[in-house]
SERO-4910 file (N, C-alpha, C, O; in steps of 0.05 Angstrom, whole numbers):
BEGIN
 pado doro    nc1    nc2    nc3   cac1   cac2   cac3    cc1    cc2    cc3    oc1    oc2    oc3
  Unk    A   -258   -510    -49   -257   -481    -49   -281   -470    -65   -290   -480    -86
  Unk    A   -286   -455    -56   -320   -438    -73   -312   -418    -81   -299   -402    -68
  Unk    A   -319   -414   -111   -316   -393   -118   -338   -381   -133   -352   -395   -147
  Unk    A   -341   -355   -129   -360   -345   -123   -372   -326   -150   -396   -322   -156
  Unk    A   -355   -320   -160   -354   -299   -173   -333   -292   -203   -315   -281   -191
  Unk    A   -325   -292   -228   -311   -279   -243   -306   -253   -244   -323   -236   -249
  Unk    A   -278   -247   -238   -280   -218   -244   -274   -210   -267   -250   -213   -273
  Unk    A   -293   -196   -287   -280   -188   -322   -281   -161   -318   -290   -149   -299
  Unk    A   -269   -151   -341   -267   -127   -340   -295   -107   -335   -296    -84   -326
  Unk    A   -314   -121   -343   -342   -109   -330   -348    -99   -305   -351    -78   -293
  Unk    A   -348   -130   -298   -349   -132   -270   -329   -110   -251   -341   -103   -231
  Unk    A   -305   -101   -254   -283    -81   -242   -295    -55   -249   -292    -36   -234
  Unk    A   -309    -52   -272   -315    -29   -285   -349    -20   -258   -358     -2   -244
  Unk    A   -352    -39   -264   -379    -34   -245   -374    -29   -214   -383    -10   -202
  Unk    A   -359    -48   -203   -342    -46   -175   -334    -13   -170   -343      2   -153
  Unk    A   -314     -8   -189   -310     20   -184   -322     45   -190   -313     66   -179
  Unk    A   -352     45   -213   -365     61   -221   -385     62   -196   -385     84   -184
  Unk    A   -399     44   -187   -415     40   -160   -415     34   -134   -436     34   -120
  Unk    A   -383     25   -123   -372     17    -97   -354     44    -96   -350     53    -74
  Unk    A   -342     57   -119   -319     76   -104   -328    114   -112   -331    125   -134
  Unk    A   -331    124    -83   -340    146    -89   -304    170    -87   -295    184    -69
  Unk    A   -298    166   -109   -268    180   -121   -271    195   -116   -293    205   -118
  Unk    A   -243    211   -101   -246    242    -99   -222    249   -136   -205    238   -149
  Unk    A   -241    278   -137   -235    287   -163   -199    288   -169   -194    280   -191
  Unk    A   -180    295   -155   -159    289   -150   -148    269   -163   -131    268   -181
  Unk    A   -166    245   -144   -152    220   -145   -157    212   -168   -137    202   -178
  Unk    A   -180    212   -188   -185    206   -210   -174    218   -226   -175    208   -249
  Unk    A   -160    240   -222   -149    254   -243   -114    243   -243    -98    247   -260
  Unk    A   -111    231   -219    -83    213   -209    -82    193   -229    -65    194   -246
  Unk    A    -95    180   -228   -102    157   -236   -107    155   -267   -103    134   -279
  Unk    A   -115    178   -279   -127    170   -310    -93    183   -322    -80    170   -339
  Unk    A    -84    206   -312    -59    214   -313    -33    201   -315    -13    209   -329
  Unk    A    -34    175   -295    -20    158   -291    -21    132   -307     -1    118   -309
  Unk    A    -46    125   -319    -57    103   -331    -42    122   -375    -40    111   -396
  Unk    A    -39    139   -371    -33    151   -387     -9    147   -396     -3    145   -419
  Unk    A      5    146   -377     49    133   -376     45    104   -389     63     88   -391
  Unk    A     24    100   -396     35     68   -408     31     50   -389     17     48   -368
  Unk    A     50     35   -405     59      8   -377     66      4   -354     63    -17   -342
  Unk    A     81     34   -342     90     31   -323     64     38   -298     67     36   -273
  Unk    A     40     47   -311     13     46   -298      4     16   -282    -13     18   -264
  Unk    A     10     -1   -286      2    -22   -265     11    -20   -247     -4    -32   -231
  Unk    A     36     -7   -230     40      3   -215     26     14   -190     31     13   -166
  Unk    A      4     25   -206    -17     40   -185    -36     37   -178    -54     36   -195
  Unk    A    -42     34   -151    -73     10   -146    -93     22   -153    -94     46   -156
  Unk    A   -109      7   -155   -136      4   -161   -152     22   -147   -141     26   -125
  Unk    A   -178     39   -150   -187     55   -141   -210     44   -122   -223     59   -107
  Unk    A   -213     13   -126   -235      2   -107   -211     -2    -84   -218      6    -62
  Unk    A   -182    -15    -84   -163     -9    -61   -156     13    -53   -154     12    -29
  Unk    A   -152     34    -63   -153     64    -54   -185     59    -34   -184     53    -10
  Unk    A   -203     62    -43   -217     58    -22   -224     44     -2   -237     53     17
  Unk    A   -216     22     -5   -224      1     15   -193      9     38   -188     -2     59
  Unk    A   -180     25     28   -148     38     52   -157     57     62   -157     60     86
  Unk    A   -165     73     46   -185     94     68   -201     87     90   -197     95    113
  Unk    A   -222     68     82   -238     70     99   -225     46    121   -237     41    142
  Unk    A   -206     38    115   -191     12    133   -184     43    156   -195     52    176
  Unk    A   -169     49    145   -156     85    162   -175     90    174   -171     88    199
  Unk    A   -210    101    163   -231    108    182   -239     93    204   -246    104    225
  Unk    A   -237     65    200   -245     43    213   -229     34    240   -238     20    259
  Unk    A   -206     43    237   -178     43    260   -169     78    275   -151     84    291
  Unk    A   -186     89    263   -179    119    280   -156    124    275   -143    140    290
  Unk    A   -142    110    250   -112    112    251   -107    144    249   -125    161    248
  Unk    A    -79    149    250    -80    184    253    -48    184    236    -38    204    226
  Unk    A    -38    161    236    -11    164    229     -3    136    208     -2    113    217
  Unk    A      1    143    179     -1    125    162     24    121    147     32    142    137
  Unk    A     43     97    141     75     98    121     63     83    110     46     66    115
  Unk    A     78     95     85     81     74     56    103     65     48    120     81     56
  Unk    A    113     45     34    140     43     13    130     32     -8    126      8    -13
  Unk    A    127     55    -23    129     55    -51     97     73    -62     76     63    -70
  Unk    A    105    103    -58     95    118    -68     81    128    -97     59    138   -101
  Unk    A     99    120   -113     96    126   -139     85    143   -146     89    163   -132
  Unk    A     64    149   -172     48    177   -180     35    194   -140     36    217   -133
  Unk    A     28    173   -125     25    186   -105    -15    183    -89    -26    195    -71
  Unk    A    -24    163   -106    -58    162   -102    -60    139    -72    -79    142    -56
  Unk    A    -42    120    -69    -43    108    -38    -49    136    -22    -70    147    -16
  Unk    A    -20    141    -17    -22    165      2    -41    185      1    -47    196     23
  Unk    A    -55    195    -25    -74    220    -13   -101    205     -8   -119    218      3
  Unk    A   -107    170    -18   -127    166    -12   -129    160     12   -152    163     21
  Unk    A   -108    149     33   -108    148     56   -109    175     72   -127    177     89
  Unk    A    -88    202     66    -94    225     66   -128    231     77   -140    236     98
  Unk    A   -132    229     60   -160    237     56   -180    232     70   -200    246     72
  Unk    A   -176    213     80   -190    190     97   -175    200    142   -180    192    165
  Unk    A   -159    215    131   -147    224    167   -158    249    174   -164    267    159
  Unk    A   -160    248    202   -166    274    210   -145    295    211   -121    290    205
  Unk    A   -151    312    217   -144    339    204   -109    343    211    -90    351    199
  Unk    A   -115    330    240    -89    327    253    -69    301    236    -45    306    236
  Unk    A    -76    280    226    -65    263    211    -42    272    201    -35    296    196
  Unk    A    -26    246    199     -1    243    178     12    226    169     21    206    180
  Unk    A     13    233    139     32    206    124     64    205    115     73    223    100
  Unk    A     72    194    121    104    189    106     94    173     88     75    158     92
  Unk    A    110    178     60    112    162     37    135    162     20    146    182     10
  Unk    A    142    142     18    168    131     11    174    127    -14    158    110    -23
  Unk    A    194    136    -33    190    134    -57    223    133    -69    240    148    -59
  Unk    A    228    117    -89    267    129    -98    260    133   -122    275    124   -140
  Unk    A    241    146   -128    245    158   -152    229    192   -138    211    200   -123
  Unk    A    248    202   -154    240    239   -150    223    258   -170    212    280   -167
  Unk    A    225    239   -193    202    233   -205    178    235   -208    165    254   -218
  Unk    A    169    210   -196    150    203   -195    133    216   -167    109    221   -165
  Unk    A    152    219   -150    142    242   -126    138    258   -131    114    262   -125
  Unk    A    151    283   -146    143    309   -158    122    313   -164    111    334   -159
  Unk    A    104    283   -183     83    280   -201     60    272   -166     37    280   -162
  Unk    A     70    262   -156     51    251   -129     52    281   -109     31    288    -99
  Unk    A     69    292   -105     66    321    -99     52    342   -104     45    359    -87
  Unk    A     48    342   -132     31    363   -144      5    351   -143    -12    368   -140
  Unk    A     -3    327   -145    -39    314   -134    -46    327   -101    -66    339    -94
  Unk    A    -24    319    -89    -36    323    -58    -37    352    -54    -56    361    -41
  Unk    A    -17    369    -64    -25    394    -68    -51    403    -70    -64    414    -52
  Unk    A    -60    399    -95    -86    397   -114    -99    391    -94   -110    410    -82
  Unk    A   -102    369    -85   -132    360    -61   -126    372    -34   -139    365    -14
  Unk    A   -110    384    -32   -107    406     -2    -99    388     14   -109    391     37
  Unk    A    -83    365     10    -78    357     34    -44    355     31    -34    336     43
  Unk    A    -24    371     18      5    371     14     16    372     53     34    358     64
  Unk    A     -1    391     65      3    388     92      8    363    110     29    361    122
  Unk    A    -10    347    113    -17    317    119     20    301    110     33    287    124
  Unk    A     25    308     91     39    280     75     61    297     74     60    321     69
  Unk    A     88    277     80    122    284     70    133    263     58    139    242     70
  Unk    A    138    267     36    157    251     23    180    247     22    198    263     22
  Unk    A    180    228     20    218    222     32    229    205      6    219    184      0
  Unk    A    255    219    -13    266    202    -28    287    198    -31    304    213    -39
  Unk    A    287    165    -20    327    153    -11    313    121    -14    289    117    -19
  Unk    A    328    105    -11    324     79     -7    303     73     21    306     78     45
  Unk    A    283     60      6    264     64     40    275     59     62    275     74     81
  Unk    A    296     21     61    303     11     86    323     39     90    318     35    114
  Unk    A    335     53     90    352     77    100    335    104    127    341    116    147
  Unk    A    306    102    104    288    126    120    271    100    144    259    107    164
  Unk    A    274     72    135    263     67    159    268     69    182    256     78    202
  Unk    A    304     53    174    311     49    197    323     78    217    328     81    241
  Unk    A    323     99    190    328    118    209    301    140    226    302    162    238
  Unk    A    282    123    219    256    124    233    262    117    266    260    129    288
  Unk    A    267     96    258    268     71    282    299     85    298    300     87    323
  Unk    A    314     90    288    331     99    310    330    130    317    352    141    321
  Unk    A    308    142    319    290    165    329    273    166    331    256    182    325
  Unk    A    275    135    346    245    138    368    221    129    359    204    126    377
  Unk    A    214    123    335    194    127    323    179    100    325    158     98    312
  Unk    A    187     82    337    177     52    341    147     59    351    138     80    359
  Unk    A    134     30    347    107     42    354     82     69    353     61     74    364
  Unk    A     99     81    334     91    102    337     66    107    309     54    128    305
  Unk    A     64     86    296     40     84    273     19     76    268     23     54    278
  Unk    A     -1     75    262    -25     57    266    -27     45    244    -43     27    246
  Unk    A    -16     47    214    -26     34    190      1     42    169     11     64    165
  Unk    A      5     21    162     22     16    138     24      1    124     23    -22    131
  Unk    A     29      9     97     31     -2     79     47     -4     52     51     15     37
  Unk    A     59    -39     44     94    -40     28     79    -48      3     61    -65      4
  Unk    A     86    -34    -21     83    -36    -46    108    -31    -56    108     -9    -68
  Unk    A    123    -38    -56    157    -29    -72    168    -58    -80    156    -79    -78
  Unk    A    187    -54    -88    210    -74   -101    201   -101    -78    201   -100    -54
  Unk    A    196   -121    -93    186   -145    -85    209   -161    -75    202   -181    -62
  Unk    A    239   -156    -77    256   -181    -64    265   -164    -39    282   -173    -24
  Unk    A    253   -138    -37    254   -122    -10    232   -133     15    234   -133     40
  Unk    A    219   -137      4    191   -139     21    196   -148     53    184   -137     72
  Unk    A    219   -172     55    217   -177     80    230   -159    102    225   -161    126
  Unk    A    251   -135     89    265   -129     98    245    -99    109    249    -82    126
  Unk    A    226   -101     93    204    -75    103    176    -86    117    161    -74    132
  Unk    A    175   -104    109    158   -123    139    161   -122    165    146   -112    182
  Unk    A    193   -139    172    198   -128    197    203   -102    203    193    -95    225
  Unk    A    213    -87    193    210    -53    203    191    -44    207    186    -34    229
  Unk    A    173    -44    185    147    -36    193    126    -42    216    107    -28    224
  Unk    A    137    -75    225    125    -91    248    124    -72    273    106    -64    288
  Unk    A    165    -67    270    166    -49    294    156    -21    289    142    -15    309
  Unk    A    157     -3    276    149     16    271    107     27    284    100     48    294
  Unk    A     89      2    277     66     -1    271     70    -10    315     83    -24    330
  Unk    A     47     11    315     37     -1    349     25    -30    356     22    -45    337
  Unk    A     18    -38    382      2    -65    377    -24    -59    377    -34    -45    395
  Unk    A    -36    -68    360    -62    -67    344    -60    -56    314    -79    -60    299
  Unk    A    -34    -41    306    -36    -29    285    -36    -55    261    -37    -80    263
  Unk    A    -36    -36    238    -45    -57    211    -12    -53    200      2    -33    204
  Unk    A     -6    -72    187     11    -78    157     -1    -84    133    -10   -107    131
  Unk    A     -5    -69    116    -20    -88     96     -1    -84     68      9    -63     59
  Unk    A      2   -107     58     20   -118     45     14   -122     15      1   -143     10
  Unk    A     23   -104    -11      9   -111    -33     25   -136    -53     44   -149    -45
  Unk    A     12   -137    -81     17   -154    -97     23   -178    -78     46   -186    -78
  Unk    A      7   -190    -64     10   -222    -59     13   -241    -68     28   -258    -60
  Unk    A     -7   -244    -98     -5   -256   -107      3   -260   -140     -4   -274   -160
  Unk    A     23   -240   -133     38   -231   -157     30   -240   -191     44   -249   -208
  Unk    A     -3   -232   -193    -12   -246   -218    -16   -267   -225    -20   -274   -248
  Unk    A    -14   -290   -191    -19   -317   -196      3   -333   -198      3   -358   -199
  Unk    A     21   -317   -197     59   -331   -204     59   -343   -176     72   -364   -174
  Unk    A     47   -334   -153     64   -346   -125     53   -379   -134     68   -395   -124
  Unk    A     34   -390   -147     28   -414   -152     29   -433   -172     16   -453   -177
  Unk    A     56   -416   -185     62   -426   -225     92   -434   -202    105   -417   -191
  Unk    A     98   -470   -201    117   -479   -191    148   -462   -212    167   -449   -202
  Unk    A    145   -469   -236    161   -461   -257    169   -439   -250    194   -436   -248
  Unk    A    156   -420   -245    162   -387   -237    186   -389   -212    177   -397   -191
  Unk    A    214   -382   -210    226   -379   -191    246   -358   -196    269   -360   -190
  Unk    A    230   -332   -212    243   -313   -206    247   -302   -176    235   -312   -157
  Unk    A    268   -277   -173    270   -269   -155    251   -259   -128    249   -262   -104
  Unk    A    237   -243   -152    218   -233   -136    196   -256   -133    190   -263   -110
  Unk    A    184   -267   -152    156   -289   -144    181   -306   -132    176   -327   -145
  Unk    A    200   -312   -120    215   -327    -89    211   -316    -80    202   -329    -61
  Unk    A    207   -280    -74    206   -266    -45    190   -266    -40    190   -263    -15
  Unk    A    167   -267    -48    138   -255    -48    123   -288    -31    110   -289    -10
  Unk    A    133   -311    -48    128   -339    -36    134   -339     -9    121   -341     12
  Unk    A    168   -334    -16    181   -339     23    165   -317     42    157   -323     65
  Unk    A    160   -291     31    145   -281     49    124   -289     58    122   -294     82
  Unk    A    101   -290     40     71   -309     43     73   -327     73     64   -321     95
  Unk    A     90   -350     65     97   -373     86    108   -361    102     98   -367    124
  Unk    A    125   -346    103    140   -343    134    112   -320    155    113   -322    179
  Unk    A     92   -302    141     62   -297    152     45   -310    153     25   -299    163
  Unk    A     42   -332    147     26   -350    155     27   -359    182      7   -361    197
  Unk    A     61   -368    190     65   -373    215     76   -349    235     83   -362    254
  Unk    A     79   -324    239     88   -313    244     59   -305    266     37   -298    259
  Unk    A     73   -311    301     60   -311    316     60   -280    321     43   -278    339
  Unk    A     68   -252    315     70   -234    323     41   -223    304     36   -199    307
  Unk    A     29   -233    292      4   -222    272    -13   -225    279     -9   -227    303
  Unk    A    -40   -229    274    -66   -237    258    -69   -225    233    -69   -201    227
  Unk    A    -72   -254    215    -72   -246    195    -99   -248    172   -118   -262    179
  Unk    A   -100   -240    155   -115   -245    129   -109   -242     97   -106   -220     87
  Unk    A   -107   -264     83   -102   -259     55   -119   -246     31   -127   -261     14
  Unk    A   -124   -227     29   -146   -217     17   -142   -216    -19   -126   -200    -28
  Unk    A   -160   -236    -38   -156   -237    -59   -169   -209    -71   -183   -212    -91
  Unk    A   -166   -183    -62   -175   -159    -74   -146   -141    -90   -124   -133    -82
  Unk    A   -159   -141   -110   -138   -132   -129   -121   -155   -138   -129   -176   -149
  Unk    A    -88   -146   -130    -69   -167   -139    -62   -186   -110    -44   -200   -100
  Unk    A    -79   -181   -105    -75   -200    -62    -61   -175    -62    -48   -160    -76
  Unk    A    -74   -178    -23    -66   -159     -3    -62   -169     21    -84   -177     30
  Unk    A    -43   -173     37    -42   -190     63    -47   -162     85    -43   -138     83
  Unk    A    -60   -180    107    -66   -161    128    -58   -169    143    -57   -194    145
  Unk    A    -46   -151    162    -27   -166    181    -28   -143    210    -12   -126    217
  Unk    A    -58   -154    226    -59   -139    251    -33   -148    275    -31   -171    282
  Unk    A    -15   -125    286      2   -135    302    -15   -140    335    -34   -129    346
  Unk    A      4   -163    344    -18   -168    370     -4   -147    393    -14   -146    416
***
């Protein structure tokens, strides 16, 4: 295996000072949020905020779900990235932390674009899916409670058209999916998930070590 590169805190510092052109919003999401403390790892990275946008530009997507909303910077950076006509659902059980992701997308004029929904995701999926709504997505993406994951994979599978994207965060859960010792709940779900996409003939897939791993998961 080749590896290429260290990432230190420099190196991230430079990545996002010169690869990510931030909308003012989102940076203000983000330093706001990095502000709460600990519960700030939570919220991705602003070189993944961009690299979801332009995934969005890159697929003409027009119609984007999340699970697991939080302060709210996924959704407006994807937001941001749709045409005018665009729309996101974003999924969140805290009311919270939506309120706080509400008042950003406000702020960047796109409150229009985006509805937030707060209940247990698998509840708003499935009652997605039994109105019609199958196929009906081009890009989504599960960041929530990790021993959920599989149960918002396949929904999302069906939900997402063929060609659409899944893209799947914390993969590599800080390196735990490969510490044998580790068999908490979640680094089990996150493992069994991994493996059961690897083989899963309904994809094409890719493991992308950006950020905390991100699986990509084009439906055929």
């Amino acid at each position: 295996m080749v590896k290429t590169l260290t990432y230190t805190d420099a190196v991230l510092t430079y990545v996002a000072d010169t690869g990510v052109r931030e909308h003012a919003v989102l940076k203000t999401c983000r330093d706001e949020t990095m502000a709460m403390g600990g519960i700030s790892r939570m919220q991705i990275s602003p070189e993944q905020g961009a690299f979801m946008g332009m995934t969005a530009q890159l697929m003409n997507a027009k119609r984007y779900i999340e699970v697991g909303t939080f302060t709210g910077y996924s959704a407006l950076a994807v937001a941001l990235a749709l045409p005018d006509d665009g729309h996101v659902d974003a999924l969140d059980i805290s009311e919270e932390y939506m309120a706080k992701a509400r008042g950003y997308w406000a702020k960047a004029g796109q409150a229009r674009k985006i509805t937030g929904h707060v209940r247990p995701a698998v509840e708003t999926l499935d009652q997605f899916l039994a109105e019609g709504q199958t196929g009906r997505y081009d890009f989504a993406f599960i960041d929530a409670d990790k021993s959920s994951y599989d149960a918002y994979y396949e929904r999302m599978l069906k939900l997402v058209r063929p060609g659409g994207l899944v893209a799947i965060d914390n993969v590599l859960w800080s390196g735990k999916v490969v510490e044998a010792s580790d068999t908490s709940d979640d680094t089990v779900a996150i493992r069994k998930l991994n493996a059961k996409i690897k083989g899963d003939t309904r994809v094409d897939t890719v493991l992308l070590p950006v950020a905390d791993g991100i699986f990509m998961c084009r439906k055929r």
